[in-house]
N, C-alpha and C positions, 0 to 999 in steps of 0.2 A: 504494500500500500504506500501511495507519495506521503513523504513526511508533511507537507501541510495539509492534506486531509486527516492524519493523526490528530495532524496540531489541533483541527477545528473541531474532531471527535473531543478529542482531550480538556477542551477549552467547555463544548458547552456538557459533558458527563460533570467537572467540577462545578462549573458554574448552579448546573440544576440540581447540583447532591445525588448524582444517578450512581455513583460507586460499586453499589449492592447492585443496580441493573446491570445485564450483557445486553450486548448492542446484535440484533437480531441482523437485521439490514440494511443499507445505507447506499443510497442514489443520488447521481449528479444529476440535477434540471438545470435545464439553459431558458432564460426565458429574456424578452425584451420590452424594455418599459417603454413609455412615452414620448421620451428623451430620445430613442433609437441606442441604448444602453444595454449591451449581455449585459443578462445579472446572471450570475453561477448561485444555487442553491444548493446546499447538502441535505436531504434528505434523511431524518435515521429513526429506524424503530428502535426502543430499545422493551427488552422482557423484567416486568420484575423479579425481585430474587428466588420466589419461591416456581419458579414458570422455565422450561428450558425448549419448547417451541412451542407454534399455532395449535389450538387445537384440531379436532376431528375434521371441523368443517373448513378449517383456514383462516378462522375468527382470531381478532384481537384479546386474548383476554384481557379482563377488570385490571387495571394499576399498568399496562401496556404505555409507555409512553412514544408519540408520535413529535418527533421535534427537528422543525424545517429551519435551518439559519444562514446568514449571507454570508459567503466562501470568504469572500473578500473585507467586508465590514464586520463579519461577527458579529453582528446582528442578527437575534434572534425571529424570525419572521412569524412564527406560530410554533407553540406548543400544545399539546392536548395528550390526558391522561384518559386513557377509555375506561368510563363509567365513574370520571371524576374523584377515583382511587389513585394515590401516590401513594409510594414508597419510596420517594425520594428525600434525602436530607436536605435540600434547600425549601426553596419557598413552599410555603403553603397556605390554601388560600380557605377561606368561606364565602363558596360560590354566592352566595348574597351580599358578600361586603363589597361590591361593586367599586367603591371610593378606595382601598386599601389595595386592589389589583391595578385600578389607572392611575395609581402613586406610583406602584412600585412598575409597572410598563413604562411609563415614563421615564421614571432614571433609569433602568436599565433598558429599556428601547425593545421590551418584550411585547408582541402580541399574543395575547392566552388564548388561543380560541377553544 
């Protein structure tokens, strides 16, 4: 694997507390913004600790993190925990505290979807 897709593995596993998650799989998207700008995205599943593939049907399990970030900016572009379960040591949110998630997107430039 290129050492700066490591690096941007490495960068957002610490950043989200993912430690205890394995990183299932991980995709380059090319996509072009408005500007006429590649943007390079990373891609990556990652499994919770207790979880070591898909199940039966191909399904995400509960606490699965989905997290998209910009190659180049490190910029987080969406996160998402399926069925709203973490296992992660960083953030953590209550899906209704609405004002306490666009605090913390804001300084660090996360979208949580």
């Amino acid at each position: 694997m290129d050492e700066r897709i490591e690096s941007v593995i490495e960068y957002a596993k610490t950043t989200l507390g993912l430690g205890q998650y394995h990183l299932l799989t991980h995709d380059i998207l090319r996509s072009v913004n408005v500007l006429n700008q590649t943007i390079y995205t990373l891609s990556m599943e990652w499994l919770p600790p207790h979880v070591t593939e898909h199940d039966e049907e191909g399904l995400n399990p509960a606490g699965t993190a989905s997290v998209d970030i910009n190659i180049h900016t490190h910029r987080f572009q969406s996160i998402i925990f399926v069925h709203g379960e973490s296992y992660a040591d960083g953030y953590r949110f209550d899906h209704t505290d609405s004002e306490t998630i666009i605090t913390c997107s804001r300084r660090q430039r996360v979208f949580i979807g």
